[in-house]
N, C-alpha and C positions, 0 to 999 in steps of 0.2 A: 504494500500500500504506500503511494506516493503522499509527500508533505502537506500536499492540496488534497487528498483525498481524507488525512487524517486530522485535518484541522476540519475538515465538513461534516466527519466521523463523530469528532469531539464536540463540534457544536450542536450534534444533533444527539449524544447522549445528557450535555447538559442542561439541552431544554427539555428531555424523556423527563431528565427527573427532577427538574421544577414543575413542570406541569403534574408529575405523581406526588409530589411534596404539597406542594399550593393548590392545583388544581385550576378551574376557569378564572382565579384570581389573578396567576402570576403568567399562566399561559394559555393562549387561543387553540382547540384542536384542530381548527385550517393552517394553523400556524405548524403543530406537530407532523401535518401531513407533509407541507411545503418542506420540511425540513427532511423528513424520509425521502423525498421525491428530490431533490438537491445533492442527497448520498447516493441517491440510485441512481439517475439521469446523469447520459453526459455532460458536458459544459454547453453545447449549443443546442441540443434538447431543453434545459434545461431555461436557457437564455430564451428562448423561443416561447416555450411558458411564462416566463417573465414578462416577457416581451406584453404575451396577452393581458395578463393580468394587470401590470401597470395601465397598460394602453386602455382598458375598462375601466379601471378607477380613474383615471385622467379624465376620459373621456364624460367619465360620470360628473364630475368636479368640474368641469366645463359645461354641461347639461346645466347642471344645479347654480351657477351663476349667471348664465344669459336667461333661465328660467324666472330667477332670484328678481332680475334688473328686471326684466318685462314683465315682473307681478307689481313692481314700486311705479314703474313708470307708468301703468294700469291704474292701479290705484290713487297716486295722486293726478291725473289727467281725468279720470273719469268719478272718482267718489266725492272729492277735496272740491270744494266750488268757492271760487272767489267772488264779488259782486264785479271788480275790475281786473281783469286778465294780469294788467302788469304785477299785480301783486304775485300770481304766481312765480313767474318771473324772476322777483327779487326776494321771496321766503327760500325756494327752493334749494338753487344753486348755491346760497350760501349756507342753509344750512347742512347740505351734504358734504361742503368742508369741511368746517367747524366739527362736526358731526365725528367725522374722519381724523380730525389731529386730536381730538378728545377721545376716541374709541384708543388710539394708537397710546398716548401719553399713559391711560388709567390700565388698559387691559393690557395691551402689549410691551407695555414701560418705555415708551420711545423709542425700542427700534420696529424702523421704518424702510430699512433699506431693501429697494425696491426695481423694478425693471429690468431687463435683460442682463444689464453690465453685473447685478449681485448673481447671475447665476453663473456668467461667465467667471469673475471673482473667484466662485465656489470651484469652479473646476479646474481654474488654474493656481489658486493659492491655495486650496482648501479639502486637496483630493476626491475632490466632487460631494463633500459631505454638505449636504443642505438641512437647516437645522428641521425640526418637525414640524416648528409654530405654524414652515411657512405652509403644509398642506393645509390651511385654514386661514390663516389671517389676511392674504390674497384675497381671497373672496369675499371675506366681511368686509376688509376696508373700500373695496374696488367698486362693491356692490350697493355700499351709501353713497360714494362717491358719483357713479356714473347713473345710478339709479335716481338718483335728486336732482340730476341735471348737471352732472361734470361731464365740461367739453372734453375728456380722454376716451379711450379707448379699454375694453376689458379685454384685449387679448394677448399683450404684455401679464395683467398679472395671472390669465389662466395657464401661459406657459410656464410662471414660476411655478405654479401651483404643481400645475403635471413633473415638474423635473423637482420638487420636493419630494412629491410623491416615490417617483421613479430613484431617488436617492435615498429614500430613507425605507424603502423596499431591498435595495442593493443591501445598504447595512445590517437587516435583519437577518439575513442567509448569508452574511462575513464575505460576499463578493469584491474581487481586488477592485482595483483602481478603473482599470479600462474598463471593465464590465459594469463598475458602479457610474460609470461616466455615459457608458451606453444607456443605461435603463432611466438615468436623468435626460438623456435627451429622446428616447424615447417616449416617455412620460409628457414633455415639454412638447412632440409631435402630438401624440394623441388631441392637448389640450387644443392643437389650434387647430387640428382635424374637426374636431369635434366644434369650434368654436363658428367656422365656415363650412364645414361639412365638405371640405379638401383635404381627402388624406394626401396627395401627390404633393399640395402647395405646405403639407404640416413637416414632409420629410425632405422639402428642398431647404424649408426655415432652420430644422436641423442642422445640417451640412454647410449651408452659408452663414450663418450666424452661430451655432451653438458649438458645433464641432471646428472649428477652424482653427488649425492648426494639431487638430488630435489628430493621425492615423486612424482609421479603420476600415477591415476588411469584410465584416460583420455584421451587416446591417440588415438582416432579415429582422430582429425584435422591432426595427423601427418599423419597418414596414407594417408589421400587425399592430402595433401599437395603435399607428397611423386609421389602418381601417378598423381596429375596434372601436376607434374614439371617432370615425365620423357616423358608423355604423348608428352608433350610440345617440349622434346626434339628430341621425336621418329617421331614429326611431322614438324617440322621446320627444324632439321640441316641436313645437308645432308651426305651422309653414310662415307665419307670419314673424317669429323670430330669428327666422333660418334669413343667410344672407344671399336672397337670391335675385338673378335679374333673369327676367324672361323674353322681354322684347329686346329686338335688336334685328340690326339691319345683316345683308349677309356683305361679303367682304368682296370689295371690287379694287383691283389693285390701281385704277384710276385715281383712287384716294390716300395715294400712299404719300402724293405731298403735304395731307392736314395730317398725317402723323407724323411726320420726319419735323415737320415746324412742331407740335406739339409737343413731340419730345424733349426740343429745345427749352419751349414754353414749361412745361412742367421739370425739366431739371434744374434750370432758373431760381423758379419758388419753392422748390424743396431747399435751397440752398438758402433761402431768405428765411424759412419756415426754421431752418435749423439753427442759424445766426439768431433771428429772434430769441428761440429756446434756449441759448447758452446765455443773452444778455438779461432774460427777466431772472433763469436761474439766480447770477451773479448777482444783479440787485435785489433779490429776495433774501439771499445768504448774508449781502451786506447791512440790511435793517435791524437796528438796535433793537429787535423784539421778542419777545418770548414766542415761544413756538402757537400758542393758542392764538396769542395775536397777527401772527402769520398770515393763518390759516382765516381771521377774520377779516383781515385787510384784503386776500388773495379771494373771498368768497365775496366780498364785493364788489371790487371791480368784476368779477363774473359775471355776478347777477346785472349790474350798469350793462358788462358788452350784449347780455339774455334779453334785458329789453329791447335793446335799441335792435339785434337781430335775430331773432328767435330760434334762425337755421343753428345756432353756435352752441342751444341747450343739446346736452345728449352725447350719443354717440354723431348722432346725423345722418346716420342710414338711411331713414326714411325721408329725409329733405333729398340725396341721392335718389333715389326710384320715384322720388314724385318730379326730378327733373326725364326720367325718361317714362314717365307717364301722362306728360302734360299738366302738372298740378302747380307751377309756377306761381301762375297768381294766387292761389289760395294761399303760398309761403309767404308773398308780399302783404297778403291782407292781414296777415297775425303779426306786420311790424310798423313801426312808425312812417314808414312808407306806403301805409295804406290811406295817408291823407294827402299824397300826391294822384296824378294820372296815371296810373301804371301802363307804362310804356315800355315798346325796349330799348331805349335808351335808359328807363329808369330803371327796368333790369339788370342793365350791362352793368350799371354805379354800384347800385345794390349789392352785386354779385362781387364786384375788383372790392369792394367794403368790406363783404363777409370773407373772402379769402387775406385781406392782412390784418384783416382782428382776429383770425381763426389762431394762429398762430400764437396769440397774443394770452387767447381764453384758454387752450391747451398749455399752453408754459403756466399761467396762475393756479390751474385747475392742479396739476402736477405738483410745482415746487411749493406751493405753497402750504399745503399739508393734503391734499385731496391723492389720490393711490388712481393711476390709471398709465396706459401707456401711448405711444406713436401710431399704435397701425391704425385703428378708426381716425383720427383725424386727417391722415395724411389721405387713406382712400379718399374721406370727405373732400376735402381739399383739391385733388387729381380731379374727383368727377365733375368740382363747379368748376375746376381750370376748363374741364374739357368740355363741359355747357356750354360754357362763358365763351371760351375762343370759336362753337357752334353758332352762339347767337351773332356773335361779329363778325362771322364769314358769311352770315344770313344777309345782315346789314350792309355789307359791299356789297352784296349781289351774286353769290355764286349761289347756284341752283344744286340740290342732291344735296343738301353735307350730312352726313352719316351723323346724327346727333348722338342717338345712343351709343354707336357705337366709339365715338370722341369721348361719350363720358366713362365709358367701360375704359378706355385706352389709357384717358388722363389719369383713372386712380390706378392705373398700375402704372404710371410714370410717375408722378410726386411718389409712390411706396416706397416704389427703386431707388428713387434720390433721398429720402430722405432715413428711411433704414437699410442702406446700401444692400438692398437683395434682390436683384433683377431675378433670380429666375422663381424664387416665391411669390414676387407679383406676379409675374407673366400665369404662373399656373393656379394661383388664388383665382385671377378674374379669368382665364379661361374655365374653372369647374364651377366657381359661381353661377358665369351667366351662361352653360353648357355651349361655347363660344369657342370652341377648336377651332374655328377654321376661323378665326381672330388671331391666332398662335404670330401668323408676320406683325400685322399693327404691333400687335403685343410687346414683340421682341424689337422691334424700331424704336420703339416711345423709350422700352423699359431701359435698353443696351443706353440710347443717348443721356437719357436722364442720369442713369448712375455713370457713364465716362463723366459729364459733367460734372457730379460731387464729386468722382475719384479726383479730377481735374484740380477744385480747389482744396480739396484734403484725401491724401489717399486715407485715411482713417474715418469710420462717422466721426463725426465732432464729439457725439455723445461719448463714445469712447478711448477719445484723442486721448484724455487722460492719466486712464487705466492704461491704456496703452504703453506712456513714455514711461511711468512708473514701472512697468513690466507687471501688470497686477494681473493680467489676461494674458492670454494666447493671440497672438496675432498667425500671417500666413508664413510667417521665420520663424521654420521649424527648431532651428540650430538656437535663435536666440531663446524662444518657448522653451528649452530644455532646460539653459542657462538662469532662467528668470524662474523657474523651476525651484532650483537650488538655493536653499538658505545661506548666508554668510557665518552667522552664529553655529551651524554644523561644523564647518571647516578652522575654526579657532582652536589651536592648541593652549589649553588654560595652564597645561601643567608647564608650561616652558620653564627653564634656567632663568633665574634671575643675579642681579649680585649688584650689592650697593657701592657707587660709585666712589666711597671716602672708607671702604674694604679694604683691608689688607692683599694685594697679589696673591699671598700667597691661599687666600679664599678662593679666589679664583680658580687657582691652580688644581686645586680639591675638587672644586664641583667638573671641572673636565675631567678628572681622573674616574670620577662616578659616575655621569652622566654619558648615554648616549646620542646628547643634545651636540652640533654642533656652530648651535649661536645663540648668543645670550642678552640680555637683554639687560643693560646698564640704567639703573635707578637713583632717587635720593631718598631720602626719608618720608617721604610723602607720596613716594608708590607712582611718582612721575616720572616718565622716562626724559634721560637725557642723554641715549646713544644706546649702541649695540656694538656687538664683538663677536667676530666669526672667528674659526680655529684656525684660519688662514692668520689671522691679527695677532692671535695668542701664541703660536707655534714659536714665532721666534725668541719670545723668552723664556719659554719651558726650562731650555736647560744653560741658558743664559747666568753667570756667577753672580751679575749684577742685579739681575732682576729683582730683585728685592725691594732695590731702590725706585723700583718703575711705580709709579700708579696710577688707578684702571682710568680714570680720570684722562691721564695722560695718552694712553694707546685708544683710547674708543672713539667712535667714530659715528655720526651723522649718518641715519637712516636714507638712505635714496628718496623713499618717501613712507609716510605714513596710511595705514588704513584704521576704518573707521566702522564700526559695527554697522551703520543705515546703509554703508555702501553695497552697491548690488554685486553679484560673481562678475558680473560684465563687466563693469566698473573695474573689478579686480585686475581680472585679468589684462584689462588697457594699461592700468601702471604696471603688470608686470612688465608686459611688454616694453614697456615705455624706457623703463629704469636697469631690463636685462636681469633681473635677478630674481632666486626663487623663493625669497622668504621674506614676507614684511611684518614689522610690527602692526597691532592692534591697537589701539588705545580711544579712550571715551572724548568726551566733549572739553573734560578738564586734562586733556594729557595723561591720564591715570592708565598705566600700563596694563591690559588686558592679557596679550598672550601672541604668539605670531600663528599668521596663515601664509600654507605651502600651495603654491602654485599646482606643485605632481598632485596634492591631495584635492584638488578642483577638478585638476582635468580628469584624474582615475572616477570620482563621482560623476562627472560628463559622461565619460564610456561608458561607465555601468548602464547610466539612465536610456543611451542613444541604442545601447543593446536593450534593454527590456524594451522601449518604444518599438524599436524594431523586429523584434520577438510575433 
């Protein structure tokens, strides 16, 4: 019996016999089976069931939140009566902030951290371990948030939701790294399979976003994962919450110049949309306020951009399908521009209005204590760019313009641009609006739009970061390895020391003992003020005079110093830099730590580049 077989062994006798000890208290009998079935199943039989089971619970956790938001949005639209509309308006959206950074503060103790980059985070600092709260706290906060009228999106937190899931599943049957890494981003497909009812668009989100920079050869668990959780979704939600479009024009490639400008046009506004998002962030972080009053400052301005445009409450899904169902002016009649002539011209204003406030309402909704993510606003965003650029092709005079099919195109070009994932758009709005033969527009709008962001930042912004700190995985496999690696692992604490007003012949003693061959010159205060290699000491060893020498005198200035924050990378640039394999450590006060070896970085490099490659 192999090491993996007898650690699967051992952890399935010592859940035997807690569950015989405690019983349904300490242990689940579906849990005792999973665990027999873990000792008995190969590795990818057994990942394969995995596979299902996460992708079900994913799937189900994604059910129960778009379920959740379409009962609140139900019920306060239809039970809740105001004598004046705008009140709703301005109760709503603020109080599903407020609502949210007080759920988070009292229940959750302040942590909040949230969106894609914590799950990324988790699987590249964190060994993919996602704590448990998050299979839950996702959905509560997301579900007051966007259910009261936060301009985000819930399927940022259903994907954390799914990759908690799928990680805190791995942990229970002691699965290594790769395979706890797999069944989080499994878990993380299923949710957004389930959340669009795209399994094909949940397992490109995977691969381009989650997995980037992991290896894997593996990916059948995603794939079930993927159709248990749209499965799930195609069988439990009902059609009115499902994100579908039906009409639509068929594809004449006569119209391939409204999408080649389109793409432009929507790569553009992802790029302003995402600018936006880093500058309200920054000025939200920067307000001298307590988090509650954040979150009330951030629910105000909401509810002010709610009235003035009402398309901004929500996710905005269905302000999208009532542009490709003719329902425009009904949207104008529920905003402060229903005391104009509605025109189109007074549509076109309307519309360029609601797309740079959009921006504006998603960053407050967000940063400011509200829980939701980028994909609903940015589709929203894509389909009025691609209305919008419809009606003003109307306006010049060209005959035929493919309306819905501009606004199907345009949200999967703001997607592309603004969560760098051209091909999750492309196949999100082809299985939405059953639009295969959209697949060219598709690939024109999505490919321009995202060269355009790569253009001004090869990074999202959102993750630029995470990024330079090395806190993620990027597509530099070699640096992801490096960034990997702790510095604090590689510190030798036990090094030779020897105080600098030391007798020599102290010195000469610790070489005699030591299989150290450089030391580290200190004062009384545990400061370094030099080093000494055996190359320095050798030639007084047997020197008559040496006596007279002292360490003061022969020591010598470190090439450079290192620092515990510093990264492996980092390291390894001053080795290079200064030629040599061993430097000191030391804190913020000079206080002598210990040295780190160059061999002992790189030999943990090879180790890691062989198991990744394993």
């Amino acid at each position: 019996m192999n090491i993996h077989h007898k650690k699967k062994f051992l952890s399935f006798l010592k859940f035997k016999r807690d569950f015989q000890k405690y019983g349904l208290e300490k242990a689940r009998s579906y849990e005792l089976i999973l665990h027999w079935l873990n000792n008995r199943l190969s590795r990818n039989q057994f990942l394969v069931l995995s596979g299902i089971l996460v992708g079900c619970t994913a799937g189900l956790a994604g059910v129960l939140l778009k379920s959740l938001v379409h009962a609140i949005h139900h019920f306060i639209t239809t039970e809740v009566h105001f004598e004046y509309q705008i009140l709703f308006y301005i109760i709503f959206p603020f109080l599903g902030i407020v609502l949210t950074a007080s759920i988070v503060l009292t229940i959750f103790k302040g942590q909040d951290r949230k969106g894609i980059g914590a799950i990324l985070y988790e699987i590249a600092q964190n060994s993919s371990i996602v704590s448990s709260v998050k299979m839950y706290s996702q959905i509560v906060q997301s579900a007051v948030t966007v259910g009261l009228g936060g301009s985000a999106g819930l399927e940022s937190p259903i994907a954390v939701t799914g990759a908690a899931i799928g990680s805190n599943f791995a942990q229970t049957y002691r699965l290594s790294y790769k395979e706890r890494t797999l069944l989080l981003a499994a878990g993380a497909t299923a949710g957004i399979a389930s959340a669009f009812n795209a399994p094909i668009a949940g397992i490109m989100f995977a691969f381009e976003i989650l997995l980037t920079g992991v290896v894997f050869t593996d990916f059948i668990p995603l794939v079930v994962a993927a159709v248990c959780g749209s499965l799930l979704s195609r069988i439990l939600l009902q059609e009115d919450v499902l994100f579908r479009f039906y009409t639509r024009e068929a594809f004449d490639y006569k119209n391939v110049p409204y999408y080649l400008i389109l793409g432009i046009v929507t790569g553009l506004y992802a790029r302003y949309f995402v600018i936006i998002s880093q500058k309200v962030e920054h000025f939200i972080k920067k307000l001298n306020m307590s988090r509650l009053r954040k979150a009330m400052f951030g629910g105000a301005v909401l509810s002010l951009l709610c009235v003035l445009f009402p398309p901004l409450f929500g996710e905005g899904y269905d302000t999208v399908k009532a542009f490709t169902n003719g329902g425009m002016h009904r949207i104008m009649e529920n905003s402060l521009f229903r005391y104009f002539e509605i025109g189109n011209f007074t549509i076109i204003v309307f519309l360029i209005l609601v797309l740079l406030l959009k921006a504006f309402a998603t960053s407050f909704t967000i940063f400011s204590g509200g829980n939701g993510g980028n994909f609903a606003p940015s589709l929203f965003a894509g389909g009025t760019v691609g209305y919008l650029f419809a009606l003003i092709c109307q306006q010049i005079g060209f005959q035929e313009v493919p309306v819905t099919n501009l606004v199907l195109v345009g949200m999967a070009g703001a997607m592309s641009g603004v969560m760098y994932a051209p091909l999750t758009a492309i196949f999100l709005i082809a299985e939405s609006s059953f639009g295969y033969d959209l697949f060219i527009p598709l690939m024109i709008a999505s490919i321009i739009s995202y060269l355009i962001a790569k253009w001004f930042s090869p990074i999202s912004p959102e993750l630029k970061s995470l990024a330079d700190q090395g806190k993620i995985f990027t597509n530099k496999h070699d640096k992801n390895i490096l960034f990997s690696l702790k510095t604090d692992d590689f510190i030798d604490r036990y090094s030779q020391v020897v105080n600098e007003n030391a007798p020599i012949t102290e010195l000469f003693e610790k070489v005699k003992n030591s299989n150290k061959n450089i030391f580290a010159v200190i004062n009384h205060d545990k400061r370094l003020r030099g080093i000494l290699t055996l190359d320095d000491i050798r030639p007084y060893l047997f020197a008559n005079d040496s006596v007279s020498v002292s360490i003061s005198q022969i020591m010598k200035a470190p090439p450079a110093v290192i620092h515990p924050e510093n990264q492996p990378l980092e390291i390894l640039q001053t080795f290079d830099d200064t030629g040599v394999w061993n430097l000191p450590v030391v804190d913020s006060q000079n206080i002598f730590i210990g040295f780190i070896s160059k061999s002992t970085i790189l030999m943990s490099y090879r180790q890691l580049l062989k198991e990744y490659s394993e």
